[in-house]
C-alpha positions as CSV (number, residue, x, y, z in Angstrom):
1,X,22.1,-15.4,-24.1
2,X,23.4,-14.5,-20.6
3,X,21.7,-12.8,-17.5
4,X,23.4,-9.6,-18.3
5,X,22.0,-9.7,-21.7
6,X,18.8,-10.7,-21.0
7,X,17.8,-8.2,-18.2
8,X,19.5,-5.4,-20.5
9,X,22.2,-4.5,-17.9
10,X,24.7,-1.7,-18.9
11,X,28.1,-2.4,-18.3
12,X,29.7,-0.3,-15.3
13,X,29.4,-1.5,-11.7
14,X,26.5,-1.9,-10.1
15,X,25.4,-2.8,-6.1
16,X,23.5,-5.3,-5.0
17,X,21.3,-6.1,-1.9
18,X,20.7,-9.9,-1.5
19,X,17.7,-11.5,0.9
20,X,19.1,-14.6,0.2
21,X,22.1,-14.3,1.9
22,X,20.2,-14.1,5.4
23,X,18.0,-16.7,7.2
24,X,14.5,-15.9,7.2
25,X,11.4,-17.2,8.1
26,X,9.7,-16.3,4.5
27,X,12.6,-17.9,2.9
28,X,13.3,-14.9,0.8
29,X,15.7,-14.6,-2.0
30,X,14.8,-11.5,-3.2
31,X,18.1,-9.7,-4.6
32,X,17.7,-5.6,-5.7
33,X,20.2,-4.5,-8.1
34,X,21.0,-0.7,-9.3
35,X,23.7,1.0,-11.0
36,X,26.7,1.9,-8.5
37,X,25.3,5.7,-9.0
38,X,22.0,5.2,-7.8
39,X,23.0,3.1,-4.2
40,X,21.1,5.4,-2.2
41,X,18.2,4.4,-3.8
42,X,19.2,0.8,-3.5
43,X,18.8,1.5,0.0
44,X,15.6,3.1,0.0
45,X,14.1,-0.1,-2.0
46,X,16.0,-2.3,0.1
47,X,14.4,-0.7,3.6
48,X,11.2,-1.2,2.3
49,X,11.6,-4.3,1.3
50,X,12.9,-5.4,4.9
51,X,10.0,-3.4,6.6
52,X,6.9,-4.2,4.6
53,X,7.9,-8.2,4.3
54,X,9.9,-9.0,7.0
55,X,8.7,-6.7,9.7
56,X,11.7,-4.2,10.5
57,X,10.7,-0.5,11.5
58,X,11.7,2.0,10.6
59,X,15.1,3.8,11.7
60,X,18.2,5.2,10.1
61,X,19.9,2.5,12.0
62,X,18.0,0.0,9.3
63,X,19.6,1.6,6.5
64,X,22.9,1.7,7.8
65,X,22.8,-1.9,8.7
66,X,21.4,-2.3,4.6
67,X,24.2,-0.2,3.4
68,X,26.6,-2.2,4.7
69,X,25.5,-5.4,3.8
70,X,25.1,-4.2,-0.1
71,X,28.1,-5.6,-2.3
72,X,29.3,-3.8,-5.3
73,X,29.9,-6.0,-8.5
74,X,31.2,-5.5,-12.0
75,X,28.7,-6.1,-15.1
């Protein structure tokens, strides 16, 4: 069984936020995943992701900088 089968995803695109992809002290490799329709909240999960665990505050600025980082992929 692949991943898409096993975590149940629905086929359609869907957008991604990736700790991974950025040095950190913690290590992280957290990636957030939601349908394309529901980026906003992507966002939101992704901000408070970066401010509870890696010490950002809080600032529109923060989720601009998340929204542009988030890449959109096909399932």
């Amino acid at each position: 069984m692949d991943v898409k089968q096993q975590l149940g995803l629905a086929p359609g695109k869907w957008v991604v936020a990736n700790c991974g992809k950025f040095p950190s002290e913690k290590n992280c490799k957290l990636v957030i995943m939601a349908p394309q329709s529901q980026r906003a909240d992507l966002v939101e999960a992704a901000a408070a992701h970066a401010m509870r665990v890696h010490g950002h505050k809080e600032s529109p600025q923060l989720r601009k900088e998340l929204d542009k980082i988030i890449v959109a992929i096909d399932v």
